[in-house]
C-alpha positions as CSV (number, residue, x, y, z in Angstrom):
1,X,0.0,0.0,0.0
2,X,1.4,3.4,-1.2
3,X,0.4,6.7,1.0
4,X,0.8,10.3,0.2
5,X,1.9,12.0,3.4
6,X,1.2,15.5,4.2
7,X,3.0,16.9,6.9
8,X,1.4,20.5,7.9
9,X,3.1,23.9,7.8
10,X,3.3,24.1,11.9
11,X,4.6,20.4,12.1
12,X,7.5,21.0,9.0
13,X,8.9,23.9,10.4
14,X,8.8,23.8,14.3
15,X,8.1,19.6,15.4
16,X,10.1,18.0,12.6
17,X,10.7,15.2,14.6
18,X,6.7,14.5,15.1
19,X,6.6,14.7,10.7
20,X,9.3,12.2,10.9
21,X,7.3,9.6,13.8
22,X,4.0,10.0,11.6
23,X,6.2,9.0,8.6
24,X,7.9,6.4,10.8
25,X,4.6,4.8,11.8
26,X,3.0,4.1,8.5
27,X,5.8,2.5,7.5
28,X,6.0,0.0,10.7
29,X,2.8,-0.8,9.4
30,X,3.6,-1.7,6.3
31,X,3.0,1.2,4.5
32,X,5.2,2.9,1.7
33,X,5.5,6.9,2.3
34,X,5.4,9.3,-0.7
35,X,5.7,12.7,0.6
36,X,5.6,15.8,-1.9
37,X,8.2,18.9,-0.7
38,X,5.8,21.2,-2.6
39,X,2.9,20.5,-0.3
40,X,3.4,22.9,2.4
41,X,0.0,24.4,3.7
42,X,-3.6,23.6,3.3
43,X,-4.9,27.5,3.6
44,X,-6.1,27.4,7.2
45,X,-4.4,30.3,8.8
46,X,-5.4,32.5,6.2
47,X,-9.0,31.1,6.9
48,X,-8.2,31.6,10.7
49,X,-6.6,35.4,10.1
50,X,-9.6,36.2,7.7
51,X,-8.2,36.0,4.6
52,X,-10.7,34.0,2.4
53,X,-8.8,35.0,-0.9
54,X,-5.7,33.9,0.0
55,X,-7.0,30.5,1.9
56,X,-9.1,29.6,-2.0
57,X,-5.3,30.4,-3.9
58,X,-4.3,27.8,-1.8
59,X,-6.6,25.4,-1.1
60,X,-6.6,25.0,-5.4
61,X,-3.0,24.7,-5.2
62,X,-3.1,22.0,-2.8
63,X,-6.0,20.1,-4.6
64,X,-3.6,20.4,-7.9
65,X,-1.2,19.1,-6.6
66,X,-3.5,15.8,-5.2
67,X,-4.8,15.4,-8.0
68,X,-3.5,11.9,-7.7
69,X,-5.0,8.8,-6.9
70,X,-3.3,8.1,-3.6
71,X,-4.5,8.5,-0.3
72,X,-3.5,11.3,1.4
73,X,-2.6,10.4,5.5
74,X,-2.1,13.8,7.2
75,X,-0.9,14.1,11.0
76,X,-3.5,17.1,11.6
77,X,-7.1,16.6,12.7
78,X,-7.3,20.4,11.3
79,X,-6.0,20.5,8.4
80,X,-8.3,17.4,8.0
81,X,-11.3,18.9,8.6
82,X,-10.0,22.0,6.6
83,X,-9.8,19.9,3.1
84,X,-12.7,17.7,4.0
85,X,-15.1,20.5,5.2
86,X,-13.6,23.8,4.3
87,X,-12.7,23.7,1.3
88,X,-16.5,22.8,0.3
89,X,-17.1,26.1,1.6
90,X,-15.5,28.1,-0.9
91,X,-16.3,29.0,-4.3
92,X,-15.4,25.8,-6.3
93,X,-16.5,24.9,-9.6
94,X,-15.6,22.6,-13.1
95,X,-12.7,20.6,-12.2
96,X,-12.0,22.7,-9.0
97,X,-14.8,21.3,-7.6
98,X,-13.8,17.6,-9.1
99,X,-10.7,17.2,-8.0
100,X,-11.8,18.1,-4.1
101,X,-14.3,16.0,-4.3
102,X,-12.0,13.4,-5.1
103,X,-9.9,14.8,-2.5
104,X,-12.5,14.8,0.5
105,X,-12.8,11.0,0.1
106,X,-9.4,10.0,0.0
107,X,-8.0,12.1,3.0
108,X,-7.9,10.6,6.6
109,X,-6.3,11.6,9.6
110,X,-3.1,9.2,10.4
111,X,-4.7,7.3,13.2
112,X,-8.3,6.9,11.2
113,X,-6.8,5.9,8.6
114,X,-4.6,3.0,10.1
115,X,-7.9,2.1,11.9
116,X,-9.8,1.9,8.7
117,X,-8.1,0.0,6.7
118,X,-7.2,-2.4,9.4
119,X,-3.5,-1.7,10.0
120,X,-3.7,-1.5,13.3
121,X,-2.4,-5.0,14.3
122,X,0.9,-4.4,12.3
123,X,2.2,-1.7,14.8
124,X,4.3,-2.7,17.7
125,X,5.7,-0.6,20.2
126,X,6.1,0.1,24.2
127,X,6.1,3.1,26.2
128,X,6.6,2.5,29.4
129,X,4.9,5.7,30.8
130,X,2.1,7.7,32.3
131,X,0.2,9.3,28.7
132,X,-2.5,11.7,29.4
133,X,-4.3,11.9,26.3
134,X,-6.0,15.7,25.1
135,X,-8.0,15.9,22.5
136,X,-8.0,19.1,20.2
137,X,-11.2,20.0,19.0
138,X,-10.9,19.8,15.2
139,X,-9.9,15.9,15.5
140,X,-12.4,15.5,18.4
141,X,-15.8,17.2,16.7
142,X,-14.9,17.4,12.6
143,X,-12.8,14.6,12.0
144,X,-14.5,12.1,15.2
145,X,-10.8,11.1,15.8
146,X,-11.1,10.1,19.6
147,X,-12.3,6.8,18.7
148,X,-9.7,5.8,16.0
149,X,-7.1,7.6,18.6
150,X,-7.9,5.1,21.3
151,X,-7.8,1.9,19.0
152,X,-4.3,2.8,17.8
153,X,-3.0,3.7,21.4
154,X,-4.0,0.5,22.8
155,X,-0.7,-0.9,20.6
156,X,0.9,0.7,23.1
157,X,2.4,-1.7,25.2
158,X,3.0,-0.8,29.0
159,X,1.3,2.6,28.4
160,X,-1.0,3.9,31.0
161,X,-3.6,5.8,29.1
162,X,-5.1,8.6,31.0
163,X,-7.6,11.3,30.4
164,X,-8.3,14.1,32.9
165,X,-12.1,15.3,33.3
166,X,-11.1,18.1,30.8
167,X,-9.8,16.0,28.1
168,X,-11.8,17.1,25.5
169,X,-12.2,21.4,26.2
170,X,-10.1,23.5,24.3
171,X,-6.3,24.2,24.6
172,X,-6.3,27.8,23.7
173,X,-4.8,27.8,20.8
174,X,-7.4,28.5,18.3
175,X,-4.8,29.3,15.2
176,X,-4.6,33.5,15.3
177,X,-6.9,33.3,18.3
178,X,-3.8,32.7,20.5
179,X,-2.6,35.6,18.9
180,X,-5.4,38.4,19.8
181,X,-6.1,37.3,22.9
182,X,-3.0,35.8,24.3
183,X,-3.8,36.1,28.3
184,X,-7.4,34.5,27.5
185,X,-5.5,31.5,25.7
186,X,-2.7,31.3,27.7
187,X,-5.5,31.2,30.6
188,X,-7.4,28.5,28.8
189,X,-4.2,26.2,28.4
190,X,-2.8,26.3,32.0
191,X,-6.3,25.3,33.2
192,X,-5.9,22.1,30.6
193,X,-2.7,21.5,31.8
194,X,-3.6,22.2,35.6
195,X,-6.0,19.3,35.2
196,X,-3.8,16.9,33.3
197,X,-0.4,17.4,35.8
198,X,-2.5,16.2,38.5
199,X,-2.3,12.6,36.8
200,X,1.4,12.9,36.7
201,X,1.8,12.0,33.3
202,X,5.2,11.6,31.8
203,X,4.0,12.9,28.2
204,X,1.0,14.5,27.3
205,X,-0.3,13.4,23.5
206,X,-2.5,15.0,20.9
207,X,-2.9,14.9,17.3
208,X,-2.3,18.6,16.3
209,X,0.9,20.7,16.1
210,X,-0.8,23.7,17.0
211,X,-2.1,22.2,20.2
212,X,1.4,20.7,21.0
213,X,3.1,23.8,20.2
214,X,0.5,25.7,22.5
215,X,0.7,23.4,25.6
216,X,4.5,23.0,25.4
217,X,5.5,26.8,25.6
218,X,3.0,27.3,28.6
219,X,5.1,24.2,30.3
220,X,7.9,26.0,29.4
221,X,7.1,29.6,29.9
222,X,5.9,28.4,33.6
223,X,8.7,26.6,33.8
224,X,7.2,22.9,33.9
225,X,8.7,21.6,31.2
226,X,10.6,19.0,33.2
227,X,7.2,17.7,34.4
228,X,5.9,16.4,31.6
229,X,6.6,17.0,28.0
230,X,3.6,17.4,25.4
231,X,4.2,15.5,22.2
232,X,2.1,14.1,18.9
233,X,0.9,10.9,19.5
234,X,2.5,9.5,16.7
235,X,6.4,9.6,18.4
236,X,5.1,7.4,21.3
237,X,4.9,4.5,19.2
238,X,8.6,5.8,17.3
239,X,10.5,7.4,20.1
240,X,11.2,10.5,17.8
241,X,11.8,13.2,19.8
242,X,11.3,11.8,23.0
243,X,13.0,12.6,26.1
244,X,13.8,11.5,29.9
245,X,11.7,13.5,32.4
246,X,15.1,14.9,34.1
247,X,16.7,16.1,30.8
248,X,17.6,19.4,30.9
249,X,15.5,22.1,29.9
């Protein structure tokens, strides 16, 4: 089985090594990885900073460029719901419109996907550690990730799986929303990560860069980061990027 993998603007440029564990994990599961360099953003923060024009010259160069057969596995519950959903939203037409419809049905999250075509039972791994799980809301309510998630965690061998009672409320980040209002996000995400240090967790998972990248630099700003360390899902099953609780910070 040949994949395209897309590995989203936030993930390329600031958690390489979670691109690399997503590529990692399709291919422990048998999987051959095909990842176009020209892919590099699906158009949702121009959506999220109100820029509808720029978001459509996008989202039509990313369907050109799928306009492949392939389907395409991406690490990103929102950029997920952002070609399935969005991109319906926007003024489409002729072979536009053809080529995302072709689009919508051949995107799926990493985890749904292995999960959907049955993959699961190919990937091996142990993690010997407390996981909280959070789930961000574009994989939660657009792309119903949270049950694919826990079907692919449960591969985890030794893992204690976790949730805290606010497991599935927002992180913060909310794309530019972080942005405008940074003491209302910043004020969201410590009260997620209040709730989720309480379960002494050695990593804290979810399946968006954005969340990851908002959670870790409150850890770190607060200067937590040697509590627990906030990660994509994906490198607990490769080790990429992983690290011992008393590394430095």
């Amino acid at each position: 089985m040949k994949v395209a993998l897309f590995v989203p603007c936030l993930m390329d440029r600031f958690l390489p090594d979670a691109g690399m564990a997503a590529a990692r994990l399709l291919e422990s599961a048998g999987v051959q990885v095909v990842v176009d360099s020209r892919l590099t953003c699906c158009g949702q923060p121009a959506v999220n900073a109100g820029h509808p024009d720029l978001a459509r010259k996008m989202a039509l160069r990313m369907l050109k460029l799928a306009e492949h057969e392939l389907p395409v596995v991406v690490p990103s519950g929102s950029c997920v719901a952002m070609m399935r959903d969005s991109y319906g939203l926007m003024d489409l037409s002729g072979q536009d419109a053809e080529r995302w419809r072709s689009l919508r049905g051949r995107v799926f999250e990493l985890a749904e996907f292995l999960v959907e075509r049955g993959l699961t039972n190919r990937v091996t791994a142990r993690c010997e550690a407390r996981v909280v799980v959070h789930h961000s809301c574009h994989h939660l309510r657009h792309v119903a990730g949270s049950g694919a998630l826990a079907v692919l965690l449960e591969r985890l061998e030794g893992a204690s799986l976790l949730e805290s009672e606010q497991a599935r409320q927002c992180c913060g980040f909310g794309g530019v929303f972080s942005s405008k209002l940074p003491e209302l996000s910043i004020a969201m995400g410590r009260a997620r990560l209040d709730a989720m240090l309480k379960l002494e967790p050695r990593y804290i998972a979810l399946a968006d860069a954005g969340c990851v990248l908002q959670l870790s630099g409150i850890l770190e700003g607060e200067g937590l980061s040697k509590r627990a360390q906030v990660v994509h899902y994906a490198q607990l099953f490769t080790g990429d990027g992983l690290k011992p609780l008393d590394a430095g910070e």
